[in-house]
MARTORLO-615141 format. One record per residue (C-alpha): residue number from 1; residue in one letter; x, y, z. Coordinates in steps of 0.02 Angstrom, whole numbers. Each point is the difference from the previous one (the first is absolute). Layout:
N
{pos = NUM	code = A	east = X	north = Y	up = Z} .
...
//
This chain:
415
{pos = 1	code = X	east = 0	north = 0	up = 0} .
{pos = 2	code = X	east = 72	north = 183	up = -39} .
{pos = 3	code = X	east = 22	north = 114	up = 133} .
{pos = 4	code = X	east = -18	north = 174	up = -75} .
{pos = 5	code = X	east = 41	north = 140	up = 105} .
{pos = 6	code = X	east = -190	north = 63	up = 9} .
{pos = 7	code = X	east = -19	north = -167	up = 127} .
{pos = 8	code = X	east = 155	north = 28	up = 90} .
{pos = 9	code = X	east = -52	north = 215	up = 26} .
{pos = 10	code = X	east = -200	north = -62	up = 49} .
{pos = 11	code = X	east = 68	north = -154	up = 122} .
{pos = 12	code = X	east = 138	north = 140	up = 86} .
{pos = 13	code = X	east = -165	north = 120	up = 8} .
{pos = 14	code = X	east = -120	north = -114	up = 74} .
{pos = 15	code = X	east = 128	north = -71	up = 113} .
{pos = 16	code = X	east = 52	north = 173	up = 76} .
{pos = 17	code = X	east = -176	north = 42	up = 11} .
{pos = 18	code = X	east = -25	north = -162	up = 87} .
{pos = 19	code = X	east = 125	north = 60	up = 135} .
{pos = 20	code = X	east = -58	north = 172	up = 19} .
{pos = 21	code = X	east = -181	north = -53	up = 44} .
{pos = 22	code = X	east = 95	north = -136	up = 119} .
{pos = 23	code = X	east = 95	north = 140	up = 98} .
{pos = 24	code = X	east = -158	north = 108	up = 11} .
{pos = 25	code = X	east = -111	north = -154	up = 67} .
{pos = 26	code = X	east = 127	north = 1	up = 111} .
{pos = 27	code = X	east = 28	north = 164	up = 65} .
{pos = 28	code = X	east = -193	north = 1	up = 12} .
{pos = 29	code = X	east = -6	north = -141	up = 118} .
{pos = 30	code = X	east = 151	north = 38	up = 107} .
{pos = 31	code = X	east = -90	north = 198	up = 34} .
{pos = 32	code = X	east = -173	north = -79	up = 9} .
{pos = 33	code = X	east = 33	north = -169	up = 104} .
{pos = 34	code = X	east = -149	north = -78	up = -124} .
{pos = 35	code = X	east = 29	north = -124	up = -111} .
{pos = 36	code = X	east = -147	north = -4	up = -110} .
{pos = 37	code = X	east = -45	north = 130	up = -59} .
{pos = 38	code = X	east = -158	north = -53	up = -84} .
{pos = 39	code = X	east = -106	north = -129	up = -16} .
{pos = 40	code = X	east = 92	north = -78	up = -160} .
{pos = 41	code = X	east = 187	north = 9	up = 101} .
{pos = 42	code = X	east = -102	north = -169	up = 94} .
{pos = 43	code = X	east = -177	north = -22	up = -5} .
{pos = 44	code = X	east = 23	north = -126	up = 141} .
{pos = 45	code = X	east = 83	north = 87	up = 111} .
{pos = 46	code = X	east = -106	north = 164	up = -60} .
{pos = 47	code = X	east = -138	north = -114	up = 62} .
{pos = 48	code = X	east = 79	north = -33	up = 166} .
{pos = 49	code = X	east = 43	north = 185	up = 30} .
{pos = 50	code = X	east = -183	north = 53	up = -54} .
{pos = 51	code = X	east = -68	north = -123	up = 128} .
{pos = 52	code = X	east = 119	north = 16	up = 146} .
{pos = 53	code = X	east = -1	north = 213	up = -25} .
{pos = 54	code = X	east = -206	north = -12	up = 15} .
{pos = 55	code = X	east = 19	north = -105	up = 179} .
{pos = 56	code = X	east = 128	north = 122	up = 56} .
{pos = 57	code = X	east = -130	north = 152	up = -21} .
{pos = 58	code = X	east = -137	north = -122	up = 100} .
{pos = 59	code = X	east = 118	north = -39	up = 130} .
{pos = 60	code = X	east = 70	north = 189	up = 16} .
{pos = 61	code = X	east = -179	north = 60	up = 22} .
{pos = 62	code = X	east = -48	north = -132	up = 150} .
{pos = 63	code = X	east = 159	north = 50	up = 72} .
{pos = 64	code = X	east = -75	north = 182	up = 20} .
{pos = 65	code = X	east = -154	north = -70	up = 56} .
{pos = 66	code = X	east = 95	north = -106	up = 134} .
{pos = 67	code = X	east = 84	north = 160	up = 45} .
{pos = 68	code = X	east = -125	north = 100	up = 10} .
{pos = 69	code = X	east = -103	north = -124	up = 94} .
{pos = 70	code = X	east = 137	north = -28	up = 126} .
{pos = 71	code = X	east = 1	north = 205	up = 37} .
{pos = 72	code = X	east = -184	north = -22	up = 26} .
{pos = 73	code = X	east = 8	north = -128	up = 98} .
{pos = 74	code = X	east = 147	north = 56	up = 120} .
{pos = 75	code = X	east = -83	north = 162	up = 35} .
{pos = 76	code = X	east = -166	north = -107	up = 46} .
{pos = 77	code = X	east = 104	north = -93	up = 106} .
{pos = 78	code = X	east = 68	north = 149	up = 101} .
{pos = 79	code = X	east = -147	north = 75	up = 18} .
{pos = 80	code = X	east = -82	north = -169	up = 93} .
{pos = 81	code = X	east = 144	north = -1	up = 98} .
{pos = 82	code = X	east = -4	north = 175	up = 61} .
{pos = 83	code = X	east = -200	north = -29	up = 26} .
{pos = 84	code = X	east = 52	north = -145	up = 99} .
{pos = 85	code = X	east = 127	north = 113	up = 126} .
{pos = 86	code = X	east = -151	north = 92	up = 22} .
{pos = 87	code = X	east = -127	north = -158	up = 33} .
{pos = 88	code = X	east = 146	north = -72	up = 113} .
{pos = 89	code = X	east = 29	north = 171	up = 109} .
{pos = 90	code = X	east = -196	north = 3	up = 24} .
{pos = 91	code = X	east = 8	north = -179	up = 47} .
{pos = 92	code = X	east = 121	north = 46	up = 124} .
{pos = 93	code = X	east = -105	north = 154	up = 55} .
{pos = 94	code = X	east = -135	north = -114	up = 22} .
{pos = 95	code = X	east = 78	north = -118	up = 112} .
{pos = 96	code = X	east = 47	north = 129	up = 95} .
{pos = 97	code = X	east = -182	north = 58	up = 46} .
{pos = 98	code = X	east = -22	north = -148	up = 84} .
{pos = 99	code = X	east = 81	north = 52	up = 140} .
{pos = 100	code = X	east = -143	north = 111	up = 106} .
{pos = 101	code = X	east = 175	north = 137	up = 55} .
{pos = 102	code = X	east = 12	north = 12	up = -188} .
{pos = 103	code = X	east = -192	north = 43	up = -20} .
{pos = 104	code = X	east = 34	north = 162	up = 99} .
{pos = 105	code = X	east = 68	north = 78	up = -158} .
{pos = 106	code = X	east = -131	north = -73	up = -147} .
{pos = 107	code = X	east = 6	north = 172	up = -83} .
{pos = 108	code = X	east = 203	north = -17	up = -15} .
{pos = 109	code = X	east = -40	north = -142	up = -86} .
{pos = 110	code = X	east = -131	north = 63	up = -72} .
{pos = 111	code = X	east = 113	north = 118	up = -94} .
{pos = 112	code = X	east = 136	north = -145	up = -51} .
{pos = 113	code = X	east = -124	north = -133	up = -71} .
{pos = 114	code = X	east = -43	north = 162	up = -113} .
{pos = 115	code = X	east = 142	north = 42	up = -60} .
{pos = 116	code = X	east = 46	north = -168	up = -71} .
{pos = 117	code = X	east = -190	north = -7	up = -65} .
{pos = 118	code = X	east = 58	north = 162	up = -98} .
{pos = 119	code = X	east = 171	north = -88	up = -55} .
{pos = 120	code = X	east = -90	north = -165	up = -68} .
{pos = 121	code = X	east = -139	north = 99	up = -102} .
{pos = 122	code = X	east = 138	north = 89	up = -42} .
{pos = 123	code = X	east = 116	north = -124	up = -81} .
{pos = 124	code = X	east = -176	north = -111	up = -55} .
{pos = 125	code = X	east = -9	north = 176	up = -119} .
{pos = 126	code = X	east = 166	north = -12	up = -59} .
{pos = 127	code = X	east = 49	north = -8	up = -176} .
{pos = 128	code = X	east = 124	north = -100	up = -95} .
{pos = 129	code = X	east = 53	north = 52	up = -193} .
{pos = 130	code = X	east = -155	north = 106	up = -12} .
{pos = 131	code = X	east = -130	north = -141	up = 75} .
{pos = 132	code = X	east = -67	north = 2	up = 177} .
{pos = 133	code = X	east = 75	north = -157	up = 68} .
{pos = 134	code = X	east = -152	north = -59	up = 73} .
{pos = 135	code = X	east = -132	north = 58	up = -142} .
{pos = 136	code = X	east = -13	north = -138	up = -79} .
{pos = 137	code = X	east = -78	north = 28	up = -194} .
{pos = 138	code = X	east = -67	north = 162	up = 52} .
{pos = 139	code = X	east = 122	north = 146	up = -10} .
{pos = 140	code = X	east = -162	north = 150	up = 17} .
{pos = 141	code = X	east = 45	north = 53	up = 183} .
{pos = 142	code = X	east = 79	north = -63	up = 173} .
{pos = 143	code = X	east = -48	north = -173	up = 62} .
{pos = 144	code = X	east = -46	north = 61	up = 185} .
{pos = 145	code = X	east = -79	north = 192	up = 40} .
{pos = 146	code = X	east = -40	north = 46	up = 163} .
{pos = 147	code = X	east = -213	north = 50	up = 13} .
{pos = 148	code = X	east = -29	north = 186	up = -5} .
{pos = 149	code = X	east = -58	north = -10	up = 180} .
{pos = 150	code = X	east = 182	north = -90	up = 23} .
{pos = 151	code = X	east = -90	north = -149	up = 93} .
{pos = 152	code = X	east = 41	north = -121	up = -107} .
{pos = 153	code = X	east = 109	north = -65	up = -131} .
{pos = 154	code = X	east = -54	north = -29	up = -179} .
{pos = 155	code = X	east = 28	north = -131	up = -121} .
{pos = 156	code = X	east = 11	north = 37	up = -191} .
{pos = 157	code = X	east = -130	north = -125	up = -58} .
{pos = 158	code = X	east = 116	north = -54	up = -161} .
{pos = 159	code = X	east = 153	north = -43	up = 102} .
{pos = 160	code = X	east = 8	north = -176	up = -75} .
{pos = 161	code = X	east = 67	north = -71	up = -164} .
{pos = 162	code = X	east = 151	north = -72	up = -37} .
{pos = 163	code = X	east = 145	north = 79	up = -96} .
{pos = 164	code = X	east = 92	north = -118	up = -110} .
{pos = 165	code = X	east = 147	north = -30	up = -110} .
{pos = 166	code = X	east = 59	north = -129	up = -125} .
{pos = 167	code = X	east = 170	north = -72	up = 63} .
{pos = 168	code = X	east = 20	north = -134	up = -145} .
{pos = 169	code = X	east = -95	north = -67	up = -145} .
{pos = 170	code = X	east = -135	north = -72	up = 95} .
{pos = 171	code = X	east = -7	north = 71	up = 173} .
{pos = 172	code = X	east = -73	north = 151	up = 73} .
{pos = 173	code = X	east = 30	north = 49	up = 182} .
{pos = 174	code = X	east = -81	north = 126	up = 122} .
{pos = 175	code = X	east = 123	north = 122	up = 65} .
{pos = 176	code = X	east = -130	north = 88	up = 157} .
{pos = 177	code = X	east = -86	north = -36	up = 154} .
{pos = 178	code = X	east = -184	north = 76	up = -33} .
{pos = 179	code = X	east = -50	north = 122	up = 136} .
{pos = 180	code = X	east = -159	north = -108	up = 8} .
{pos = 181	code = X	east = 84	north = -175	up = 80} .
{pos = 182	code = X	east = 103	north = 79	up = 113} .
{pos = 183	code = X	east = -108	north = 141	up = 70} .
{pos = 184	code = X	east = -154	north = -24	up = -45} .
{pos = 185	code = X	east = -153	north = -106	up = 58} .
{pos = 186	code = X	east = -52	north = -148	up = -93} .
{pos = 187	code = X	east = -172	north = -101	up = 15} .
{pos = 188	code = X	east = 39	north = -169	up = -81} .
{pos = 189	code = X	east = -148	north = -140	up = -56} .
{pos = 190	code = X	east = 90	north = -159	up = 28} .
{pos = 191	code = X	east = -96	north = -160	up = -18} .
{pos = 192	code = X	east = -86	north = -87	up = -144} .
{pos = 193	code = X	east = -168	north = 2	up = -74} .
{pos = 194	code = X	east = -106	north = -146	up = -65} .
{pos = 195	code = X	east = 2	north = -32	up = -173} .
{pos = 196	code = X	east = -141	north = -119	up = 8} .
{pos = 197	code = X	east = -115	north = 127	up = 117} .
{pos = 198	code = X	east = -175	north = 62	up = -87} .
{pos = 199	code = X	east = 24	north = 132	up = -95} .
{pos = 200	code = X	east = -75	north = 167	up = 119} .
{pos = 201	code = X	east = 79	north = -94	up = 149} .
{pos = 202	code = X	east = 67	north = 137	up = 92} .
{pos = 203	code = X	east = 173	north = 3	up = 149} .
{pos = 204	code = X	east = 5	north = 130	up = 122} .
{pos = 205	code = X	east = 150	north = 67	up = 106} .
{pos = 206	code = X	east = 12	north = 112	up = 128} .
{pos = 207	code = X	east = 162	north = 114	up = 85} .
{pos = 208	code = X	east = 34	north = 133	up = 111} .
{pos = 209	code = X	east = 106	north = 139	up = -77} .
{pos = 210	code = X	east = 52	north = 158	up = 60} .
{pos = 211	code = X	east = 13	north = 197	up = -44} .
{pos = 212	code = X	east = 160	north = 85	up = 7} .
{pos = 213	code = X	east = -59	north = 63	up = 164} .
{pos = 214	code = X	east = 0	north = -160	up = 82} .
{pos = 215	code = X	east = -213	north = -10	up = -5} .
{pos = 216	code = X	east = -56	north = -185	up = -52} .
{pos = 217	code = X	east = -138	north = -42	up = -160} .
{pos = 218	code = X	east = -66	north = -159	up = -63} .
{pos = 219	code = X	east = 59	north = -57	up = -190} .
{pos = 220	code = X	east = -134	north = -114	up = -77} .
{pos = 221	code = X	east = 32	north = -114	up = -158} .
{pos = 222	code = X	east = -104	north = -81	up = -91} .
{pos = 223	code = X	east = 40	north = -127	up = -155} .
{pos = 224	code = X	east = -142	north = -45	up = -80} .
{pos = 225	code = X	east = 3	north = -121	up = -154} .
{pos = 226	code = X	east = -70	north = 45	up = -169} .
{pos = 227	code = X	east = 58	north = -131	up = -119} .
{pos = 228	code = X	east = 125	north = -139	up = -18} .
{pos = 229	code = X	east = 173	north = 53	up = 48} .
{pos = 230	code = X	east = -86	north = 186	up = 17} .
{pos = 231	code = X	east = -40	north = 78	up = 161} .
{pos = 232	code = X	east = -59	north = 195	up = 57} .
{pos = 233	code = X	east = 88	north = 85	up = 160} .
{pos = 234	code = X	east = -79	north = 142	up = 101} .
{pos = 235	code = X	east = 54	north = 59	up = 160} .
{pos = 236	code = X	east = -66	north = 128	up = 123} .
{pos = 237	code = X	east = 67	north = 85	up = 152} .
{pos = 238	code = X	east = -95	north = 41	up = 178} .
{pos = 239	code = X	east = 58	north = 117	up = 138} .
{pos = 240	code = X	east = -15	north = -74	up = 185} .
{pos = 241	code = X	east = -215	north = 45	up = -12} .
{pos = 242	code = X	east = -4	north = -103	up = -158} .
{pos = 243	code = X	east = -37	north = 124	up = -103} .
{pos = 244	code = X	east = 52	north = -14	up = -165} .
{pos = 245	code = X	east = 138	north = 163	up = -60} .
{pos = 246	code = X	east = 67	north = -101	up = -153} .
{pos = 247	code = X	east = -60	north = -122	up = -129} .
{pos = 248	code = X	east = 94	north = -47	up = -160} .
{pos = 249	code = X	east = -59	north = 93	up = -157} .
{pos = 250	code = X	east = -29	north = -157	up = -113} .
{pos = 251	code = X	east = 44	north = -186	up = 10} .
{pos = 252	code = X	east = 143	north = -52	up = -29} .
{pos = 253	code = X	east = 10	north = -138	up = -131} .
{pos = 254	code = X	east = 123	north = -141	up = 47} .
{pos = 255	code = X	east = 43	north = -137	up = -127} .
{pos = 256	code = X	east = 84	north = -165	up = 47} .
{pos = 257	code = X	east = 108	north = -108	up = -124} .
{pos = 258	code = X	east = -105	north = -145	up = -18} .
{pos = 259	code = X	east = 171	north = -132	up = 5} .
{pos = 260	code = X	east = 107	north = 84	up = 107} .
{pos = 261	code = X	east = -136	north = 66	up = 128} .
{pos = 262	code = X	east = 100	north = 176	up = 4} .
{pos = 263	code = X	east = -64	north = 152	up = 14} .
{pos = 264	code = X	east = -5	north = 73	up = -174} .
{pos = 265	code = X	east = -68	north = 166	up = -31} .
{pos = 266	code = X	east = -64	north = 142	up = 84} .
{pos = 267	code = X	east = -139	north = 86	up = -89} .
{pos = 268	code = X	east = 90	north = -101	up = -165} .
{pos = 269	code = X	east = 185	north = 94	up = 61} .
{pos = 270	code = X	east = 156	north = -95	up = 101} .
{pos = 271	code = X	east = -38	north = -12	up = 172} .
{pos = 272	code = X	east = 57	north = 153	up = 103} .
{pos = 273	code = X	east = -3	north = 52	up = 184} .
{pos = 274	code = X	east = -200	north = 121	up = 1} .
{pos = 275	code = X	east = 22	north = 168	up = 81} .
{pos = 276	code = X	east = -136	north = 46	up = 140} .
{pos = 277	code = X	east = 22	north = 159	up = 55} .
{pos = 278	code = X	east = -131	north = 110	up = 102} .
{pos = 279	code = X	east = 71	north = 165	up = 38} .
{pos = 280	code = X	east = -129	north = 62	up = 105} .
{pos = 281	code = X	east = 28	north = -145	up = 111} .
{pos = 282	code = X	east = 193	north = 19	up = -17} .
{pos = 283	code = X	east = -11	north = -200	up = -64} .
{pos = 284	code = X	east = 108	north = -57	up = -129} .
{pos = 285	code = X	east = 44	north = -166	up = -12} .
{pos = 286	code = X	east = 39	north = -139	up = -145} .
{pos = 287	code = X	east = -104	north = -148	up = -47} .
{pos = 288	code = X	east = 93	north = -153	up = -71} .
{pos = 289	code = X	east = -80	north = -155	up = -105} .
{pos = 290	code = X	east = 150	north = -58	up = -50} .
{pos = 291	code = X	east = -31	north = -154	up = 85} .
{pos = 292	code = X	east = -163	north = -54	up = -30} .
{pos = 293	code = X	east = -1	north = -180	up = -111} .
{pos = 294	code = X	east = -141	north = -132	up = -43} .
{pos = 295	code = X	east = -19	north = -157	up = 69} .
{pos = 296	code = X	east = -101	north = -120	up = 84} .
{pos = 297	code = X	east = -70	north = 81	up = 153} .
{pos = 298	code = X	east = -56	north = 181	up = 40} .
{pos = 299	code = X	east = 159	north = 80	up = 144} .
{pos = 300	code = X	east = 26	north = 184	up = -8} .
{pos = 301	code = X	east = 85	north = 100	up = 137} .
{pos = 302	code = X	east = 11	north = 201	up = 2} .
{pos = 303	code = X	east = 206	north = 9	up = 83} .
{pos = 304	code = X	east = 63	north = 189	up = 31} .
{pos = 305	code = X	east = 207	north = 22	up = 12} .
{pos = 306	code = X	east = -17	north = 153	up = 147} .
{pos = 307	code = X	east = -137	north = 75	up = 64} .
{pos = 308	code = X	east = 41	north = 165	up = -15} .
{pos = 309	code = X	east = 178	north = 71	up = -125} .
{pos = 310	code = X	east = 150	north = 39	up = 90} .
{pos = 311	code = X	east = -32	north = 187	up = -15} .
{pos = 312	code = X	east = -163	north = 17	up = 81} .
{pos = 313	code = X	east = 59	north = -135	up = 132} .
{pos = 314	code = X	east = 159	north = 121	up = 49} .
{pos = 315	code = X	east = -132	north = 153	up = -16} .
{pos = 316	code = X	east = -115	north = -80	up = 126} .
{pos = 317	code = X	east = 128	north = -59	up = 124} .
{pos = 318	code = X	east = 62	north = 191	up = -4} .
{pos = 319	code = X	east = -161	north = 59	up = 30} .
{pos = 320	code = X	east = -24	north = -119	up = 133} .
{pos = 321	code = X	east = 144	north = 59	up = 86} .
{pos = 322	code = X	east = -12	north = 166	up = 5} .
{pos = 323	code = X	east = -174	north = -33	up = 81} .
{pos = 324	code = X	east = 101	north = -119	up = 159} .
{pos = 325	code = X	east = -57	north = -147	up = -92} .
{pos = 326	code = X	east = 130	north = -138	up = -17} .
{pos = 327	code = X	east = 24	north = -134	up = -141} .
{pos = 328	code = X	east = -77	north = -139	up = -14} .
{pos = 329	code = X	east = 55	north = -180	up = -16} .
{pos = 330	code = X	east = -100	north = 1	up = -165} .
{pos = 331	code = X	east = 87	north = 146	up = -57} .
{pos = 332	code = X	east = 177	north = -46	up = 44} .
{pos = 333	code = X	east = -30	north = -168	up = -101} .
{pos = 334	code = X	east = -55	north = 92	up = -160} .
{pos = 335	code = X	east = 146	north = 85	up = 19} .
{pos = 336	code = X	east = 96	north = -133	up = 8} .
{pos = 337	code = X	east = -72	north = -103	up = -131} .
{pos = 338	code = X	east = 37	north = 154	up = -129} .
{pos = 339	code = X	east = 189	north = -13	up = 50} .
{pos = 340	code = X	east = -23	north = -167	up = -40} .
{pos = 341	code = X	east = -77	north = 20	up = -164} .
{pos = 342	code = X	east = 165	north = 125	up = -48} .
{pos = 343	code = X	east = 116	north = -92	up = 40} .
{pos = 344	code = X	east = -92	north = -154	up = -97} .
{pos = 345	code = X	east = -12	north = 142	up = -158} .
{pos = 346	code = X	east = 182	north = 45	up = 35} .
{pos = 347	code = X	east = 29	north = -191	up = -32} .
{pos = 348	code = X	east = -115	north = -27	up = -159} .
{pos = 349	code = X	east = 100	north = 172	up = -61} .
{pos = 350	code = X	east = 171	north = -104	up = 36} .
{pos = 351	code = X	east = -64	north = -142	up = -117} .
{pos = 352	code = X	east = -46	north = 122	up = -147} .
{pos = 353	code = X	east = 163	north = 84	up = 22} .
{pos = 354	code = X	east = 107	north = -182	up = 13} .
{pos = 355	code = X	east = -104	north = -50	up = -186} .
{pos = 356	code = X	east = 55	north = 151	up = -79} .
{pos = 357	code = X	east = 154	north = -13	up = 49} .
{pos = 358	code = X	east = 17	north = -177	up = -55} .
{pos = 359	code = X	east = -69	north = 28	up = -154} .
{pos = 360	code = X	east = 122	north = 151	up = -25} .
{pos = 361	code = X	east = 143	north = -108	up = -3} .
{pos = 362	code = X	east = -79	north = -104	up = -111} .
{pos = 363	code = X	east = -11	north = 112	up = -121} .
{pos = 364	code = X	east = 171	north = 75	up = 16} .
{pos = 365	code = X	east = 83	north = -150	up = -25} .
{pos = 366	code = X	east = -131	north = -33	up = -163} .
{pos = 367	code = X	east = 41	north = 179	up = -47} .
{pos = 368	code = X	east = 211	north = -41	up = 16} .
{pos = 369	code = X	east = -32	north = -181	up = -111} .
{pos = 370	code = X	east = -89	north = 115	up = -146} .
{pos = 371	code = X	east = 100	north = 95	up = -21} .
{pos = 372	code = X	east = 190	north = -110	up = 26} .
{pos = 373	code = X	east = -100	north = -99	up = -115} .
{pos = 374	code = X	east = -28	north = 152	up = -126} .
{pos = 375	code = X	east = 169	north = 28	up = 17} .
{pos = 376	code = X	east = 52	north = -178	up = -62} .
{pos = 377	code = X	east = -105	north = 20	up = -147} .
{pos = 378	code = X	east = 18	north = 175	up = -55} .
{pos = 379	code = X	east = 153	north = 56	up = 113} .
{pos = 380	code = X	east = 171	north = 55	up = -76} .
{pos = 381	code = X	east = 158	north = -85	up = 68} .
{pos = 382	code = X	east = 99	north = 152	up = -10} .
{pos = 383	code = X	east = 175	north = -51	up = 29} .
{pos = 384	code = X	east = -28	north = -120	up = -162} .
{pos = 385	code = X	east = -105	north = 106	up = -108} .
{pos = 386	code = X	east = 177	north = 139	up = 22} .
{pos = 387	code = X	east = 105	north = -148	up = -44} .
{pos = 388	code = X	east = -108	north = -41	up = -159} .
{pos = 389	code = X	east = -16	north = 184	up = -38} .
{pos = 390	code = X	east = 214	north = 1	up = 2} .
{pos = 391	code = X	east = -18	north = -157	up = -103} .
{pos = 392	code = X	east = -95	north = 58	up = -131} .
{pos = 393	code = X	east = 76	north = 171	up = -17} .
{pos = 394	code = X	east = 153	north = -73	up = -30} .
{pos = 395	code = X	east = -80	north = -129	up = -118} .
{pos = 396	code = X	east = -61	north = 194	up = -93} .
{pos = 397	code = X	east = 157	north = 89	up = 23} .
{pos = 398	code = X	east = 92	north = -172	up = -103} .
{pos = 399	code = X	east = -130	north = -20	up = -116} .
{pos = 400	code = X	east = 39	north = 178	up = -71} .
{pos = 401	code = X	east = 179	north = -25	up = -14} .
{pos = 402	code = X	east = -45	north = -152	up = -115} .
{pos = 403	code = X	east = -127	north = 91	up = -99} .
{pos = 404	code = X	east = 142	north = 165	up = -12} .
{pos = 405	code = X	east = 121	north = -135	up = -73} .
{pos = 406	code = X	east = -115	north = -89	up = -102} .
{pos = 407	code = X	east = -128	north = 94	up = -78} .
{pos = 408	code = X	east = 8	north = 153	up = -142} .
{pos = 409	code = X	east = 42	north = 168	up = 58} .
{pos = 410	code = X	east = -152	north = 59	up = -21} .
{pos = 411	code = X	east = -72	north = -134	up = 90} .
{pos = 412	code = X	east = 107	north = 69	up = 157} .
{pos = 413	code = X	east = -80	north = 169	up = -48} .
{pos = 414	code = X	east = -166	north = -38	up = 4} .
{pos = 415	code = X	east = 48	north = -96	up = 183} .
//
C-alpha cells in the first residue's frame, strides 16, 4: 500500500489532536475532582452518581429535620425540668405545712407557692424557634391566661395536636409534649360496647368533675346505638342542685370498625380528644373516646386523670392559705402525682430524643458511604491523573518533533 504524504500529515494531525483533548480531559478532572463529566463519559456510573446524589439530598434534608427536632425537643425538655424545680420546691413547701409551728406563717407561704405558680405558667408560655413549647398545633395565643378577675387560670382550648417531622423514608415522629396531657384535664370512656346489643340500646355513665375554682358538677354520658357498628353520644353536665348548665349541641356520631372493634370516626373524622369548655362556669376540661372498642358485652367507665389542673390546684391552695386554711392530704397528693407525671414526660422526652439520635448516626454514616462511594465511581485520583497528564504531554511535545522532521514545511506551518 502507498503511503503518500497526505496520510502521513492527517495521521500526525489527528494524533496531536488526540493528545491535546487528552491533556485538557485531564486538566479538567484534576481542577474539578469529577470524572465524568457527562452522562456519555459512563452511563453506568452516570447512573450510580444520579442515584446516590438524589439519596444524599433526602438524607441532608432529614438531617435538618433531626436537628431541628432535637432543638425543639431540648428546649421542651428544659422547660419540664425547670417546671419540675418549681413542683419539687412546692412539694417541699407543702411538707412543711404539716408542721402546726409552720402554719403560723400560711401567708409566707402563701406568697412562695405563688411565685413558683407565676414561674411554671411562665415557662408553660415559653416559646421555642417561634412555637410556644406547650401549644401544641395551635400557635393563635398563650396556652394558659390568668381570668380577668385573676381567680383562675385559663386553658387555651386548642392546646393539643401533635407536631411532627419525617426523620427517614417512612417514619414520622412527634417532636412536643401537648399542653393538653400534661396540664390539662382529661375525661376518658374506657370500656367496650356490645356489638350484638339492639339497636337504640342506650349506656349511661356518670362523674364528678370540677371548676377551676375547686366547686364539683356531675358529667353524664350517654351512648346510645343507632345501627350496626354506629352509635350516637350526648352528654350533659349538672351543678350540685342537679340542674342542668350544659348539654352538648348535637350528637356525636361514633363509628366502630366492624373487624377490628376500634373506634373509627368521629362525626366521619380521626378520633380526637372533644373540647368542653363552659366559661361561665370556669369548666374546661377534655373528653377522650379513644378507647372505646366493640365486643361482646356492654363495659364503659367515665376515668378523669386530676380533678382539678395544676394551676387552679396551686391557685386554690394559695387562696386557702392566705385565709389560715392548711393543705389538704388530697391536695398534697395531686401535687404529687403531677411531679410524677413530669418526670414520667421528662422520660418519654428522653426516648424521642435517644431515636433521633440513633437515627442521626444512621444517616451520617449512610450519608459518608454515598458519597466515598461517589467518589469511587466518579472521583479523580489526583496524584495519577498529574502523572498521566506528564505522560501524555510528553507523548505531545515528541509527537511534534516527529511531525517537524517528517512532514512538508508547510505542514509544520500550518502546525
Amino acid at each position: 500500500m502507498r503511503i503518500t504524504e497526505t496520510m502521513m500529515s492527517n495521521y500526525y494531525i489527528g494524533s496531536i489532536n488526540n493528545l491535546k483533548d487528552k491533556i485538557a480531559l485531564l486538566q479538567r478532572q484534576i481542577s474539578s475532582g469529577v470524572r465524568i463529566e457527562k452522562p456519555s463519559d459512563s452511563p453506568t456510573g452516570a447512573v450510580k452518581v444520579i442515584r446516590n446524589n438524589d439519596h444524599l439530598l433526602q438524607i441532608d434534608t432529614y438531617l435538618k429535620n433531626i436537628q431541628s427536632g432535637l432543638s425543639f425537643l431540648n428546649q421542651t425538655t428544659f422547660a419540664l425540668q425547670s417546671i419540675q424545680d418549681e413542683v419539687v420546691n412546692v412539694v417541699g413547701k407543702l411538707e412543711e405545712l404539716v408542721n402546726p409551728i409552720n402554719q403560723q406563717n400560711m401567708s409566707l407561704y402563701a406568697d412562695m407557692i405563688e411565685n413558683s405558680l407565676r414561674l411554671m405558667v411562665d415557662v408553660a408560655n415559653s416559646k421555642a424557634d417561634g412555637k410556644f413549647i406547650f401549644g401544641g398545633t395551635d400557635q393563635s395565643g398563650k396556652p394558659f391566661v390568668y381570668s380577668s378577675d385573676g381567680q383562675t387560670i385559663e386553658q387555651n382550648t386548642k392546646i393539643n395536636g401533635y407536631n411532627n417531622v419525617r426523620i427517614s423514608q417512612g417514619i414520622q415522629q412527634r417532636i412536643n409534649i401537648t399542653g393538653l396531657e400534661i396540664f390539662g384535664t382529661i375525661v376518658s370512656a374506657d370500656g367496650t360496647l356490645d356489638k350484638n346489643s339492639a339497636v337504640g340500646n342506650i349506656i349511661t355513665q356518670t362523674k364528678n368533675i370540677y371548676d377551676n375554682l375547686g366547686n364539683q358538677y356531675s358529667l353524664q354520658v350517654n351512648i346510645q346505638k343507632t345501627n350496626s357498628n354506629q352509635y350516637e353520644l350526648t352528654y350533659s353536665i349538672a351543678d350540685s342542685n342537679s340542674n342542668t348548665i350544659y348539654s352538648s349541641p348535637s350528637p356525636l356520631q361514633l363509628v366502630f370498625n366492624s373487624t377490628t372493634g376500634s373506634l373509627e370516626t368521629i362525626d366521619g373524622n380521626t378520633p380526637s380528644t372533644i373540647n368542653v369548655n363552659v366559661p361561665s362556669n370556669k369548666i374546661n376540661f377534655n373528653l377522650d373516646l379513644s378507647q372505646l372498642r366493640e365486643t361482646d358485652t356492654d363495659q364503659v367507665i367515665l376515668n378523669v386523670n386530676q380533678d382539678i389542673d395544676i394551676f387552679n390546684q396551686l391557685k386554690i391552695i394559695i387562696e386557702n392559705l392566705r385565709n389560715g386554711v392548711p393543705p389538704t392530704d388530697e391536695q398534697r397528693a395531686a401535687v404529687n402525682a403531677f411531679n410524677s407525671k413530669v418526670i414520667g414526660k421528662l422520660s418519654e422526652i428522653g426516648n424521642i430524643i435517644n431515636q433521633f439520635t440513633t437515627i442521626e448516626n444512621m444517616l451520617t454514616q449512610q450519608n459518608l458511604d454515598l458519597t466515598e462511594n461517589n467518589s469511587q465511581v466518579n472521583g479523580v485520583d489526583v496524584a495519577k491523573a498529574i502523572i498521566e497528564l506528564q505522560n501524555q504531554d510528553y507523548l505531545l511535545q515528541l509527537s511534534q518533533k516527529l511531525a517537524a522532521t517528517i512532514l512538508p514545511k508547510s505542514l509544520l506551518d500550518y502546525l
